[in-house]
Each structure stands twice: as C-alpha cells, then as structure tokens.
N, C-alpha and C positions, 0 to 999 in steps of 0.2 A: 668516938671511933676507936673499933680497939686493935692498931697497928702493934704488930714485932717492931719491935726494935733495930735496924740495919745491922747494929754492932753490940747483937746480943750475946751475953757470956755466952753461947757456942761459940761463936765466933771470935769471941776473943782468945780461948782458950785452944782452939787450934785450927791449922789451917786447914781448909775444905779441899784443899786442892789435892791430887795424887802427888808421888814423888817423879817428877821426870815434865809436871807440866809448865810450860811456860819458859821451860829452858832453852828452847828455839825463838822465843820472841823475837824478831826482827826491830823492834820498834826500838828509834834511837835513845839516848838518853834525851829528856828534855832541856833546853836551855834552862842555863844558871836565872834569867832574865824573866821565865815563866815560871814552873815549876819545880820546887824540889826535889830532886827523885828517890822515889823509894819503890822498892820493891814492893810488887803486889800482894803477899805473901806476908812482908811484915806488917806493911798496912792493916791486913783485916787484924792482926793481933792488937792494933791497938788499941786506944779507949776512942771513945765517940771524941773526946775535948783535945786527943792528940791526934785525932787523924784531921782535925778540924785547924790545931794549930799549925799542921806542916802545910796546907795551901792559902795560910792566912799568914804567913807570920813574912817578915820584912823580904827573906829573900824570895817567895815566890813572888811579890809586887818589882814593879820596875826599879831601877835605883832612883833615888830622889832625884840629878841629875837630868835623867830621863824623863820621870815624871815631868817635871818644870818644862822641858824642852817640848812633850806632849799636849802641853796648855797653850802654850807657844804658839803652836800649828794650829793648835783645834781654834783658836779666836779669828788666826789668818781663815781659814777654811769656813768659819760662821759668817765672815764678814764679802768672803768672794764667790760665795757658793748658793746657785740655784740649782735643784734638781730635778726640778719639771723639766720632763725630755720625753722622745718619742720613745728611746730605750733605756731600762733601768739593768746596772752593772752589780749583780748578785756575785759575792762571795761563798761557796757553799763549804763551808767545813766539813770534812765526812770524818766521822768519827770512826771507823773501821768497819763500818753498816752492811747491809746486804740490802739496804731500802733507799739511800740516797739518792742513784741514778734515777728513781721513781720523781723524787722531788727537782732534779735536773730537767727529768723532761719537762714537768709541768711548769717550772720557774721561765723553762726556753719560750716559750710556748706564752705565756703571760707577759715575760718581761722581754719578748721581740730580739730576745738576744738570748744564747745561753751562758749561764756562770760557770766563774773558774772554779774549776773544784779541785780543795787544797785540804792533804790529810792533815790531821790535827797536829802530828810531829814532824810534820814537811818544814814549817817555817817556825824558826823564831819568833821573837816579839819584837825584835828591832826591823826584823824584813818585812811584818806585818805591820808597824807601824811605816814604814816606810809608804808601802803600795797603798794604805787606809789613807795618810795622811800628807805624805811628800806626793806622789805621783795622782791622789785622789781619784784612784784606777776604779774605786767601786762606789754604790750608793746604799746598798745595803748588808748584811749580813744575816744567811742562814746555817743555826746548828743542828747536824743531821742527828737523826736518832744513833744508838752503836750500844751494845755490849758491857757491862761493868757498869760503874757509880761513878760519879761526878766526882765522889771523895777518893778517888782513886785517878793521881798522876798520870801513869802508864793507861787510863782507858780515856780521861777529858782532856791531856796535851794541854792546846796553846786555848783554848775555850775559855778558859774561868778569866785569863788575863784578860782576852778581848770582852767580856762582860764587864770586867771592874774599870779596863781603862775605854774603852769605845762608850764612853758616853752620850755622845753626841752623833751617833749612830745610830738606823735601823737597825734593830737585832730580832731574829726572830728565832727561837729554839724549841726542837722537836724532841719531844719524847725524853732524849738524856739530854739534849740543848734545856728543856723546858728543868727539869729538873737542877742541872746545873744554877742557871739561873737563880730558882730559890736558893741553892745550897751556899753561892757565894756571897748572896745578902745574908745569909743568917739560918736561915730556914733547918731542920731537918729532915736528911734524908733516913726516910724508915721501909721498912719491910711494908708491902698491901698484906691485907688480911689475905690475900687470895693471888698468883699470880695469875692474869689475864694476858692470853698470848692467841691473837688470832681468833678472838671471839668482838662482838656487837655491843655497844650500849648506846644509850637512848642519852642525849645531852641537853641539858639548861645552862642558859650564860647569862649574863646582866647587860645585854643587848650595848656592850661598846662595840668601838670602831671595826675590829678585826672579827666580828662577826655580824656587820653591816649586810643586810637582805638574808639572812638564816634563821630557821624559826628553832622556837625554844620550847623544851618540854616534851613530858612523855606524848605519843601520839604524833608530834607534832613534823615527823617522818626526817628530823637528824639523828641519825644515826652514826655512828665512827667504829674504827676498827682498832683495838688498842692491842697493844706489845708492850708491857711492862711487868715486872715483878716488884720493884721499887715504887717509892711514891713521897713527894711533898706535901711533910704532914701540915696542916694547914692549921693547927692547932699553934705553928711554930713560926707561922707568916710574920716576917719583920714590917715595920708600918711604912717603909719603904716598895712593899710589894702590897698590891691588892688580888683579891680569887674573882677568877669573870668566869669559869664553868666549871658545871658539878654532873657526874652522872647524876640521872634518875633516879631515883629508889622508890620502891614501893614495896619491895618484901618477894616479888615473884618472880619467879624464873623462868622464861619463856625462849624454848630453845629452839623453835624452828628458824632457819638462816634466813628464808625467803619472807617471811613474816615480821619476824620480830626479834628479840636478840635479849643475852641475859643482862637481870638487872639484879645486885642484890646490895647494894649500901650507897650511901653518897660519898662519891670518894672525889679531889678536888682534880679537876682538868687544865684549869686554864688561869695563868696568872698573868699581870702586866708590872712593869713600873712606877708609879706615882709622876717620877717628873723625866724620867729618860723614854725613849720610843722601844722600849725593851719588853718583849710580851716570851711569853711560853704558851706549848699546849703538850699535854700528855699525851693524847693519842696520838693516831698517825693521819694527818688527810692526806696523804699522796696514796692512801692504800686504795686499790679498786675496789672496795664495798664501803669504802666511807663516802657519804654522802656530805654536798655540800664544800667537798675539800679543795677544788681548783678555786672557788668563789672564796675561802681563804687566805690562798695565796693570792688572790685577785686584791681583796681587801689590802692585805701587808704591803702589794706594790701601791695601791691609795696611799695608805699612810707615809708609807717612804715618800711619795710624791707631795702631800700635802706638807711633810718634816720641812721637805727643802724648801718648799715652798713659802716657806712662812719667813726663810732668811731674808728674800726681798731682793734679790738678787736676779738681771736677767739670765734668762737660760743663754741666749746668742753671746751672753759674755763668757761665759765658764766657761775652762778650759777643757777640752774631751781628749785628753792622752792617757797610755798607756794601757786602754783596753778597746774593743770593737765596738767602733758607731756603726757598722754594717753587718746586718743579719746574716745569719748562715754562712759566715765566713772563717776563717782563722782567725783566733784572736792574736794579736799582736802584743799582748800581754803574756800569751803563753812563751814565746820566744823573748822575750826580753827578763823573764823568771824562769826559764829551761833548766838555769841548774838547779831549781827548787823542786822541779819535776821529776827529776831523772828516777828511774829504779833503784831501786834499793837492793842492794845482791841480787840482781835477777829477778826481784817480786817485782808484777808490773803494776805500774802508777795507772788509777783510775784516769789520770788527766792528763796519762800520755799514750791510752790506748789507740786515739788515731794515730799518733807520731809512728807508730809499727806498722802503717802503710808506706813508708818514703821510700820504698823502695827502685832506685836508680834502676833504669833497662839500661842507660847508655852503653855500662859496661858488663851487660849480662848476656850470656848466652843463648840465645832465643832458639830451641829447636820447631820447625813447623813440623804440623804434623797431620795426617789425611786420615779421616773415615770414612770407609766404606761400609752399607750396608744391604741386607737384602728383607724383607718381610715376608711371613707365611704364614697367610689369612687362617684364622684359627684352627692348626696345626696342633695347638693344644690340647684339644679338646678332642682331636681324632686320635691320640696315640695314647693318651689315661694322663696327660697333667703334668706338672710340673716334678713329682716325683720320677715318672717314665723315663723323661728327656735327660735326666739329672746321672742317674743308672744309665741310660745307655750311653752318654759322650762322654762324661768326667767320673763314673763310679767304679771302673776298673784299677789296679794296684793297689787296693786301700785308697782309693782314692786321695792319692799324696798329691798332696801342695794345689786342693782345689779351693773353690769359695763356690757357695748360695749364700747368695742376700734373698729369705724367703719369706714371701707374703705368704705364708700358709695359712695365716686368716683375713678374711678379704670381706666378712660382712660391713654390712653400713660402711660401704666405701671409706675403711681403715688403713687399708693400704690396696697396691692395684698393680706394684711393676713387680718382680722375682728378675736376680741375676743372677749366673752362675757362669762358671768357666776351671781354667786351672794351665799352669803352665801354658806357656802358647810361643810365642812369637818375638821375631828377635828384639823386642825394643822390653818386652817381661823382667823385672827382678824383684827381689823378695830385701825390704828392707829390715833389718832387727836392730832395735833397741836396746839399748840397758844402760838404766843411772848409774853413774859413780856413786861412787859413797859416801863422797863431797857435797853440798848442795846443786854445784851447778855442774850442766854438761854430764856428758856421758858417752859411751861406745856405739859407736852407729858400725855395722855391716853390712854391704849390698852385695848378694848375690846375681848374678846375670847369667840368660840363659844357658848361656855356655858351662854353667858351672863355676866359674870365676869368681873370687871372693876379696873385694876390697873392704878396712877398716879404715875408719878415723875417728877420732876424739871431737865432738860437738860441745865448744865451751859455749858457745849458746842454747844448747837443747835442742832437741826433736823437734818442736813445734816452728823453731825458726826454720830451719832447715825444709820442711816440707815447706812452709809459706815461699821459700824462694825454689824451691824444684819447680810448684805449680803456676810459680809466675814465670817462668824459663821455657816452659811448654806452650804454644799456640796452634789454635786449630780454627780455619775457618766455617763463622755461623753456618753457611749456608751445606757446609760438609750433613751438621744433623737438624736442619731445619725438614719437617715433618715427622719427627720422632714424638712420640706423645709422654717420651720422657726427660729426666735431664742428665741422666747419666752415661757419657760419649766415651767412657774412656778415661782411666787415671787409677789412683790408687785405692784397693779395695782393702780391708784389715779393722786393728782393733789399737785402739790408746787403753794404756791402762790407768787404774786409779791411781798409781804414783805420779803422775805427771801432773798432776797437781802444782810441785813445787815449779811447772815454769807458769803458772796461771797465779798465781800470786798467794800459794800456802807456805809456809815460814819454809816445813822440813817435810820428809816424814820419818814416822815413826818407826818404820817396819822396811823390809827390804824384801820385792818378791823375787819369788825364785824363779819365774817365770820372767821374760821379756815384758821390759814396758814398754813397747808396740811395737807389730808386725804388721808387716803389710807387702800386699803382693801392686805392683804397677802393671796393671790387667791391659793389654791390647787386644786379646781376644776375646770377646766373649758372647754370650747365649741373654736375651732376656725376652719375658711374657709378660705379656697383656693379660693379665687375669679377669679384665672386665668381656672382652670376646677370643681369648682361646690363642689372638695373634702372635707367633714367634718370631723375634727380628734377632739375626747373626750379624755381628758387627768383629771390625777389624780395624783398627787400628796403626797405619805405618809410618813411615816415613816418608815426606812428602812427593820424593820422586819416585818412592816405590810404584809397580803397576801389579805387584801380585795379590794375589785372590784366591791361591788354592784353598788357605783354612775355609775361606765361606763356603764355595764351592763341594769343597769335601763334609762339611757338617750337613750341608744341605741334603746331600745323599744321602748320609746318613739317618735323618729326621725324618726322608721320604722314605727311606725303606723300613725303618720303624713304622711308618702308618700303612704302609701295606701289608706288612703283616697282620695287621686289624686283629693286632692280640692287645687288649689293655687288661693290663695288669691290675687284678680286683686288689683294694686293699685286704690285708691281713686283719684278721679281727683276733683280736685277744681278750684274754679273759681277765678283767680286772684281777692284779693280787689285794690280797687283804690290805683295808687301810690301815698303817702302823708309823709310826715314829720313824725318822732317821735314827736311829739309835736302837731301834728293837730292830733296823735293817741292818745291824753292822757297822755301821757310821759314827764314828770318833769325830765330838765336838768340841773345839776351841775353847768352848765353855762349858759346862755343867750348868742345870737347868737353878740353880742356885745361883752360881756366878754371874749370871744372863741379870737376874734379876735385880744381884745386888748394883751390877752396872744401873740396870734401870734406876733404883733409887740413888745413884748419884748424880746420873744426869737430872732425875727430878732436883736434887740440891742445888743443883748449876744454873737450873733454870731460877727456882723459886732466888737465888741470888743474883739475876740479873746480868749472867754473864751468857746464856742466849735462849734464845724465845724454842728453840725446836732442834732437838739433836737426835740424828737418824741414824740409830747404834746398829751394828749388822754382829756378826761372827760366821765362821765359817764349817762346815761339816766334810768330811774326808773319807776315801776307801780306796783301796787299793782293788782293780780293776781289770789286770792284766789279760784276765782271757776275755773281753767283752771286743763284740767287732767296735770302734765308734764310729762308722757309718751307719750301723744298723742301730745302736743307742740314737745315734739323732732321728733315722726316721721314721721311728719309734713313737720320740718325744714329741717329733710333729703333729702325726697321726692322734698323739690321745692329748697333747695340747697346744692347739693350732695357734698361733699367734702374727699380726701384721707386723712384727718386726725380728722376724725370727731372724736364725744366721749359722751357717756353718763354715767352720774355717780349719784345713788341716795344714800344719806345716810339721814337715816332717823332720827335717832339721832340727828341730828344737825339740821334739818329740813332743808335740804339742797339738793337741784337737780341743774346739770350742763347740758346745755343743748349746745353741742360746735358743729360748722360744719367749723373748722378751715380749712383751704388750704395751712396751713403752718408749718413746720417740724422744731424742736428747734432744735435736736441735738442728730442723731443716733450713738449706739457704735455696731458693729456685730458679731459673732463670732470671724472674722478673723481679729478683733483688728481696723477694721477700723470706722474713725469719717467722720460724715457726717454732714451739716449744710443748710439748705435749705433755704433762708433768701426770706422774700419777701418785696420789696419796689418798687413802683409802681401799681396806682388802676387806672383806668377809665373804666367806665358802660359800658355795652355791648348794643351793635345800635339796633335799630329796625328792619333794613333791614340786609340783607346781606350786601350789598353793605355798607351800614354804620359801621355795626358792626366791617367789616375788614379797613375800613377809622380810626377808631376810633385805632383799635387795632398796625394802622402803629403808628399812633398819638402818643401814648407811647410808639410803639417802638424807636422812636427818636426824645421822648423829652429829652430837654438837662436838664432838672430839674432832670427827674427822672432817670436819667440814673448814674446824680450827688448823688445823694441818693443812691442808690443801691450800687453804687461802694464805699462810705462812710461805706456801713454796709457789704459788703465784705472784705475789707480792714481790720474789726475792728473783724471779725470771722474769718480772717485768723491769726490773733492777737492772738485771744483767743482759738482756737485749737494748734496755735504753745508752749503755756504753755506746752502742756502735751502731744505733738506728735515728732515722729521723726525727728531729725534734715531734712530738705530737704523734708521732704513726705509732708507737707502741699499744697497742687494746686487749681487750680479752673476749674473742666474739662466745669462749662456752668455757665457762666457769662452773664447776663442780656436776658436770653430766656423770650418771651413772653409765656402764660398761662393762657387759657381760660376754666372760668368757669359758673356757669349758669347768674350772674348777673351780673359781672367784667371779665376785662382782669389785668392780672396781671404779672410786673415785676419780675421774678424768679431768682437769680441765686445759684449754687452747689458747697461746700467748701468742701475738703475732706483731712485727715489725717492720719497717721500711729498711734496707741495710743504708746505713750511709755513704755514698761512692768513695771515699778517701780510705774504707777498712777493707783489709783484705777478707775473705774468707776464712783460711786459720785464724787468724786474728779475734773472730767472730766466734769460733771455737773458744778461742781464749779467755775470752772476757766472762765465757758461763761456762766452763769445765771447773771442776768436776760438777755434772748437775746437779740441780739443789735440792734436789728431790732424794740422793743419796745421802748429804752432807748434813741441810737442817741452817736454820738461819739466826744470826750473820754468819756467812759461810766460813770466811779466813778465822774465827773464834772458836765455831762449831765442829772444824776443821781439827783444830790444834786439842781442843775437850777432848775427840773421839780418838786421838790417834793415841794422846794418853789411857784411852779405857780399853781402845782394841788391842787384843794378843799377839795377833800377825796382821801380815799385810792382808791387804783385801786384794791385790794380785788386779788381774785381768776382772773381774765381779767390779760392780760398780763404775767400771770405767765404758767406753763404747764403742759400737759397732758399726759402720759401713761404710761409703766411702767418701771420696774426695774427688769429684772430677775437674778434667782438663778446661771445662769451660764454666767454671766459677763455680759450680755445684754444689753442695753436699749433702749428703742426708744420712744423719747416726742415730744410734739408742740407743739407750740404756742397757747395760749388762748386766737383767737381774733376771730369776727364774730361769740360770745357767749351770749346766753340767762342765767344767774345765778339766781337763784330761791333760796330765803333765806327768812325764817320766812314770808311767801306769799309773797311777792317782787320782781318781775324780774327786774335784771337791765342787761343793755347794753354797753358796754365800748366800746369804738373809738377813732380816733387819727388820726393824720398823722404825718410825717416828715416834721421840719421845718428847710429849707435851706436859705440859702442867695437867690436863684431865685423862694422862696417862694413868693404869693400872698394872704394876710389876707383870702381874701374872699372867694378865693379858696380853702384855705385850710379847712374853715367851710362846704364848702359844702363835698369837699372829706369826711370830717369827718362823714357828712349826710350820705353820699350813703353808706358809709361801716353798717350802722345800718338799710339800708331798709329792707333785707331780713327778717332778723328776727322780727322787728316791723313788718311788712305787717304779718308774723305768728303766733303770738303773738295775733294781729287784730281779726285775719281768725278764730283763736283757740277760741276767746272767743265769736265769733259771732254764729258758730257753739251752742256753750255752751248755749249760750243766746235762740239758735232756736227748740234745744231738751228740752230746759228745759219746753217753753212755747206747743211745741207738748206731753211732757208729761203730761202740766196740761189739753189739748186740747182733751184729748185720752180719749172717753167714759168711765166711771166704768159700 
C-alpha cells in the first residue's frame, strides 16, 4: 500500500494552519493524569517518534499509585459483576463530532436506554475512573468519530487513557475511536492514499463477533459510508491488535450512489484486540447509507452482554446505581455528575441540551393572549395573488417595518402558507440584537408601538431570552383550532450567522455590521392558502380585549380591491445580459484567485483530518442608493420564485432583506415534529430541454455531490437526535433532485419526533447555524472557516421566519439573498468544499449561485436609471 506519511516533511516543517486559528479554542487543558498538553500547532512539527513519545511516556499514563489502585477495583468488579441485563449503560465519548448524536440514537434504541454522553475534555481520568469503576455506572464504552488525529492531545482528550487502562471493558471506537485504538497499541497513524469523505465502499471482514449475521464481499450488498482522511497502516499492526475488515478492491470505480459505490485499493477497516473486548471500525455505521450498521451496534451490545456474562456472576445480585434502570427517563447519573456537564463559557454541552428546558412558570409572568380570526374563501385568486394583497395593505411608505414570509414558489407542494403584515397593534415590537465583543451576551433593544425604546444587556444571549419571552406567552388551542396552519401569532425576523457563539462555536471571527437578529412580535397579520386562493386576517390581543377593527378594516379593504376586478398582470422584463457580479459593478471579498487559493486550503484541512466538508462562502457588495427595495424584491420574486422566500424591512436600522431562498433550516409543527430540508448540490438549468434534463441527471449522479449531501444529512440527523425521540430521527427523501427557475438542486428531508422536556429555541439551538452553511463536524468546520473568511457573513447564512405563540416554527436558510444596509447590497455565496472538490469549479459554483440576484439588482437600477431620465424628458 503506498500511504503518505501522517508526519511527513511538510508537515514537519511548518504548520498548516493560518495565523489566528485555534486561538479561540475553548477546550480545556487536559488533566496532568491523561494527557500532556501540547499545543496543536507544535505537535505537527514534531517527528512521528516525538509526537509518539508525548502520549506514551509516564506522565500521560496514570501515576503508579493509581495504577495499582485501578487493579484493585478492576478484580472487586471481575469478581461481583454480571452484566446480562435488560438494559445496557453506554458511555459515549464525543470527540467534538457532528455524527455522535447519530450513534446516541441508535445505541438508545438497542441498548433500551440512552447513554451519557461525555466530551472527551469533560472529565478527568480519576472522575472517569471513578463512574467506570467505583459507582460501576456503565457496561460499556463508545468512541465517537471527531476531527484531527489520535496523535494529537487537544483532538483525542481523555480516549487513549480509557483504551490503555479500561481493560476490562467493552470498548468500541468509531472512525477516530477506531484509529486511536491502533495508535495507542503501537500501530501507525498515516495519511490514506486518498481522502474518502462521504462516499460508499463495499466491505469483507473475517466473519468475527461484531459482525455476527453481515455478509462479506464485493456484491455481497455491505456496503458503509466512510469519513476519513487518515488511516491505520496495517503494515504497523502490533500482535496485540488483529485486522477483521478491508474494503474491496478490484481496480474499478463505480460511481452511481443508488447502485454501487467506489472501490479503488484494500485499505484496512476494522480491528479488534487479541485478549481485551476492545474492537475499532473505520467507517461509520450510524451513517444513513451504511448498511448493516444498527446490526453492529446490535452485535457490540451481544458482546458486552456475553463479556459480563462469562464473570458468573447473578444479574439480581449487581448492583444497578448511579445510572437509569428505567427507559425514557432522566438519568440520575446526569445529576449526580452535573458539574461534569455544565457549559463551558456559554458553549452548550451536548449532554445538557435538555437541561435548557427546566424552565420554572411558578415565578414567571404568564401573559394570556386571544386570536381572532376571519377567512376568505379564495380571495386570492380574485384580486392577482399574493403580490396584489401585499401592495395594497402593507406597500405604502417604503413599506417600513413590514414582513412577507413568501411561498412564491409552491410547486410539488414546496411550500403552501405566505404571511405578511407590518406594524399593527398594541401588544407589536421590534426586537434588535447585537453581540458584544466579548463572547457572551450582548445589547438587546425593544421598541413598542408607541415608539418607546427600552435597552438591556443579555449576559445570556438572544436565544435564551426569546426561549423565556415565548414560554411567558399563552394562547388557548382552541383560539386557532381550524387554521390549516401553524402560525397564530409571535415573532416574525431573522437570526444571524453570528449567533453561532450561543449554539456552541468557540468565537467569531468577524463582527457584523448589521444587527445579529431583528424581529418584529406580529399581532396583526394577513396570511394565504396558496393551494385554493383562501385569505385568513388574524389578530391577536389581549385576552380581555373585545376589539376587532384591524380585521374588520382589512376586510374592506380586501373586498374593495376584488371589486375593482383590476388584477394586476405581472411586468415582463427583458432578461439583462448574463455576466459576472463583478462585470455588474460588484466589489468581492475575494479575488477570483483568492477564492481559490481558500479552496486549496480547505482541501489541505480535509486531506489532514481536521473535517470531512467545509462550506467556504465570501461576500459581493454595491452600493445601491437609488434602487426602490421593495420593487428589487419583487423583482427578484417574479424572475426567482422560491418556497421560502422572505421580505423584511426595518427601517430603524436602515436595513432591508431581500431573500428568495429554496431552502428550509428547520421546521417544528404542531404535532411535535422536526423537519430539515438541507440542500447541497447546484448546477444551472440547460438552455434546451433536452440539456436542462442532461444537466439535471449530471447531478443526479454526481459522486461529489452526492458526497456532500450525505455529509450534511449525516450531520442533521446528528443535530435533531439532540432533542428528538430516541428512534424517530429518519430520512423519508435523501438526495431528490429540485428544480427551480435558474438551478437544479440536490434536496434531501430529515425528520424527527421533538422530545417533550426541549423547548423550541432550544431546538433551534442544537442545529444553528445549519449544516449545510458550515460543513461537518460543525464546531471544527466552524472555527477553519472563520479563520479563511475575510468578514462576517452578517445576516447571509443565518435564517429566516418565525417563532409562534403556540410552540411553532418554521426558518430558512439565508442564501440566494440581496441584504441592503446603510445603501449597500451585498450578496453572500459559497459552496461545499470536499476532497473530490475542484478549485475552479468551486469559483464558478460560487458565481452562478449569485447571478440571479446580481442580473436584478442590474435590471432594478437600469430601470431606475430610464425613469429618472423619462422624467426629466417629460414636457412641463
């Protein structure tokens, strides 16, 4: 096999990283007791035998002391311990992953209970020995996959100890578990000839335990999904580890996803122990295209079961403390280690994501609050649409301080409700945002109708804050029981991409100049049926209120617009010439050089194991001044219609959004379910028929983007398993194609059960910023990109819709957006950068996602340009 080297003269000779990354690392130093610590940055400088001697040599082992004390226990525990049980108590280590929660759910779901999950720098080795061996709180041990090398402190924590001393433990290690593993018997960790991220292979094992009922061999329909750049050279196997799988090879590359998948050298997958119950596997079976991989995890709970079982010990005698004999419950384990749990400066712990539900009512303010509504039977369709109703109630003044949430594209029931409104009614305010320049907290402002402007300092952040506004609000079911939607009322706006740091990103990098989130608290407002035409006016009060004039008065309104039975034909314009943002005038962040050379370092990043997919964007800019932007947005509707569009003006900040997204962050519905729409994969729509559908196979089975998608699948099934039902997370449409007026687009749909104990925000939380912007593992991919981007990414990337009064949500992604700030429109774009990235290509993808809007942008101020001079041309 002919493997690079891990710690080859590049890399010893200087570090890969930029100047400025890693300097926000949150992660604590590790115990004297585990690890030595070293900087990630010297580490790669060293030699392969001194980065080998810092997590071998006396002080990264326990002290002798310890040791001794260790053997101690472990012969009490051999001698008092059965672990045939109806439930088996998983340890899950997360190494800083984006794929973890994947293996949560399915471990809950197997092991009839779910595991604690505890990051690799949460605990010591003495608190870990303790819960392993004093309180005997678990039966086995899994290590999650994560980002970086084994031979690297700051990315494997407390991992390598619990391998050298949990001998007498189930251990099971994924991906960097699996590698670790070899690394701390001896083994080498090298470069793969190739990094595989997000693509298929075809596997043969030597038919031991932990692949008990799984067939072997090409054909033989096992197939897995792997994420690696790194690999255990097998060349290097100590006679203490034996190899139990190997891809396939055969020499051919076969790239259709639905078929078959690539194969191109034998490279080793799967190792075990000789005499401890300690197994690895390289790929990933918690991924949804690996086959065979719950029957994995099925097999490891066998083996843990059969481990204990051999002690001879009855099960009715062992002692069952300090974790959960009863399913679906709290563990009691989490509370008695809470302070192992707690956050870390505000970054929230995977394992105390429900604890951000405990929200007390006793001592909170509960205001109740009444809807009223009225319907009118397709209304829509008699006055020209949704554009009509929009212009005639909320498009006068510049239409300040309004919102459309607009389904302007509605085929293949994509989307189906449109809301709009704008100032209204006395319970309306406009909240505004903006981080300190501190990590945590920041300036909050609420305006109220009246005008009225109060300030205060949130040292918990934005996100806490709205979780307890919208638990403070109650409205009774039966107020919008017959509404065919879910939105009754609450706050309408945008989060931006900085807000990341309260979702668990170390910092950021950039500071926008724009508010990181506005939002209006809507009582009034207008929403359509786009499936028949139906308009319903909704109101919002106070619960003793009896007034009713807005309905009332909109209602007139509405009806004397359809008497008129003038509908207003759309405007047909004349395509401008297709050209560059930058042949329109448009100043880029980057240089079409700079873009690129980004790309090839994120290729370095990946090909080194620090993340499988990083989704580089940059931003394009022009100053705008004479353009209306109510008529720039619908414009941009008109020539690109999209089910998740959005318009938001707040005038206060001098700030208009102008979004015609096609992409859905992360719906919550009445009936508790999560939904995720991710889109990865772009390519142009053909000129002809016959091309446009040539084009649209072309993505359908390309093996790049097919890599990509299943990468930000993988990383949303992750991030809905925080805070959904053991088992309910699935994927009912994985990589459908989706065509819209300028692209074809790779789609696919994540769905979940909410768990009753998380909030809503909360839900938000656990998957902002989407992953489909960021690139996976997200908190890694996070910290890469903010080092590569030049500014912020502002409001772009962050999302759009609202938050209702009765547990609601539904947001989207902020991409294929015009933002308009202090006369300014800028444009943000990106793609996903993989290992079967191509520099060049990725520049231009990055292009074509910003024509639409540049060409209307263009159109809007040529227009501008041809009224102004007909006005001065117009006789007095």
């Amino acid at each position: 096999m002919s493997f690079s080297l891990w710690c080859s003269s590049s890399l010893e000779t200087k570090s890969p990283y930029p100047e400025g990354f890693r300097n926000n690392r949150t992660k604590a130093p590790l115990p004297k007791a585990s690890v030595k610590p070293v900087r990630k940055d010297e580490f790669h400088k060293c030699s392969f035998d001194a980065q080998r001697a810092i997590v071998a040599s006396p002080s990264y082992l326990a002290s002798e002391e310890l040791q001794e004390a260790s053997m101690s226990k472990k012969k009490g525990r051999e001698m008092n311990t059965n672990r045939r049980s109806e439930y088996v108590r998983t340890l899950l280590i997360d190494n800083y992953d984006s794929y973890t929660f994947n293996i949560y759910q399915e471990l809950s779901v197997i092991n009839k209970v779910p595991p604690v999950v505890v990051r690799n720098d949460e605990w010591t080795w003495e608190e870990a020995y303790y819960y392993l061996y004093e309180e005997r709180a678990f039966d086995n041990i899994v290590i999650s996959p994560g980002p970086g090398s084994p031979m690297c402190a700051a990315d494997i924590g407390l991992c390598l100890h619990l391998l050298l001393e949990c001998r007498d433990i189930p251990i099971l290690g994924v991906c960097l578990g699996h590698q670790a593993l070899g690394y701390v018997h001896g083994a080498q960790i090298v470069h793969a000839t190739q990094p595989v991220h997000g693509r298929l292979s075809e596997i043969e094992h030597d038919g031991s335990r932990l692949f008990d009922n799984i067939p072997s061999g090409r054909n033989s329909g096992f197939k897995v999904v792997r994420y690696h750049s790194l690999v255990v050279d097998e060349d290097t196997l100590p006679k203490e580890l034996v190899p139990t799988a190997w891809t396939c090879s055969d020499g051919s590359s076969l790239r259709c996803f639905e078929e078959n998948c690539v194969q191109s050298e034998k490279v080793l997958m799967g190792v075990r122990h000789v005499s401890r119950p300690h197994y690895g596997l390289q790929f990933h079976p918690e991924s949804v295209a690996t086959n065979y991989g719950r029957q994995m995890f099925m097999n490891f709970r066998d083996l843990t079961d059969d481990y204990w079982q051999g002690w001879g010990a009855s099960s009715s005698n062992r002692k069952l403390n300090a974790c959960m004999q009863v399913p679906q419950t709290v563990h009691p384990l989490r509370s008695l280690i809470r302070s192992s749990f707690v956050n870390k400066g505000n970054c929230v712990s995977h394992s105390s994501i429900s604890n951000l539900y405990d929200v007390s009512r006793r001592n909170m303010r509960v205001q109740h609050l009444k809807l009223r509504w009225k319907k009118l039977d397709s209304l829509a369709n008699k006055v020209g649409g949704a554009r009509n109703i929009f212009s005639k109630l909320f498009g006068k003044c510049n239409a300040d301080e309004t919102f459309w949430l607009d389904s302007s594209s509605i085929e293949k029931g994509r989307a189906r409700f449109s809301f709009m409104g704008k100032k209204g009614g006395s319970l309306w305010k406009q909240l505004t945002f903006k981080l300190s320049d501190q990590r945590n907290g920041g300036q909050l402002s609420i305006a109220n109708a009246e005008g009225n402007v109060t300030s205060m300092y949130l040292e918990n952040g934005f996100l806490d804050f709205l979780d307890k506004e919208l638990e403070s609000i109650h409205c009774d079911g039966e107020d919008y029981q017959g509404l065919p939607f879910d939105f009754c009322g609450g706050y309408i706006g945008y989060i931006g991409y900085n807000l990341k740091v309260e979702c668990g990103s170390a910092s950021n990098g950039h500071k926008s100049s724009a508010p990181d989130a506005c939002l209006f608290f809507v009582d009034n407002f207008v929403a359509i049926d786009h499936n028949n035409g139906d308009v319903y006016i909704l109101s919002l009060c106070d619960k003793s209120s009896t007034e009713q004039s807005w309905i009332d008065d909109v209602q007139l309104k509405l009806l004397n617009l359809e008497s008129s039975a003038t509908k207003i034909s759309k405007e047909r314009h004349t395509g401008s010439p297709v050209f560059s943002p930058l042949e329109a005038g448009f100043i880029s962040e980057k240089s079409r050089d700079q873009y690129i050379q980004d790309v090839e370092k994120c290729l370095r990043y990946i090909k080194d194991g620090e993340s499988y997919e990083l989704c580089l964007t940059t931003q394009m800019r022009k100053n705008i001044d004479e353009i209306n932007p109510l008529n720039l947005y619908l414009r941009l509707r008109e020539e690109n219609p999209a089910p998740y569009a959005a318009w938001l003006n707040f005038p206060k900040e001098n700030l208009c959004i102008c979004c015609s997204s096609p992409e859905r962050f992360l719906q919550l519905d009445r009936d508790g379910i999560l939904e995720a729409k991710p889109i990865k994969g772009t390519i142009s729509r053909g000129s002809t028929p016959e091309r446009d559908e040539q084009l649209k196979l072309q993505l359908q089975y390309s093996e790049k983007d097919q890599a990509e998608n299943l990468m930000i699948v993988d990383l949303l099934r992750n991030d809905l398993g925080q805070v959904c039902d053991a088992g309910s997370v699935h994927v009912p449409n994985l990589m459908d194609v989706e065509s819209y007026a300028t692209v074809h687009t790779m789609v696919s749909t994540i769905r979940g059960k909410k768990r009753e104990d998380v909030s809503p925000v909360n839900c938000v939380r656990s998957a902002f910023p989407g992953g489909s912007m960021t690139g996976a593992p997200k908190l890694r991919s996070m910290e890469i990109l903010d080092s590569l981007e030049s500014c912020s990414r502002g409001i772009y990337s962050g999302s759009i819709g609202y938050f209702s009064i009765n547990r609601t949500f539904d947001l989207n992604i902020v991409i294929r957006t015009v933002v308009i700030h202090n006369g300014e429109a800028s444009i943000g774009a990106g793609g996903a950068i993989v290992a079967l990235s191509k520099p060049e290509d990725e520049y231009e993808e990055m292009i074509l996602k910003t024509r639409a809007s540049t060409r209307t942008i263009v159109e809007c101020q040529t227009d501008s340009v041809s009224s102004e001079i007909a006005m001065h041309e117009t006789p007095k």
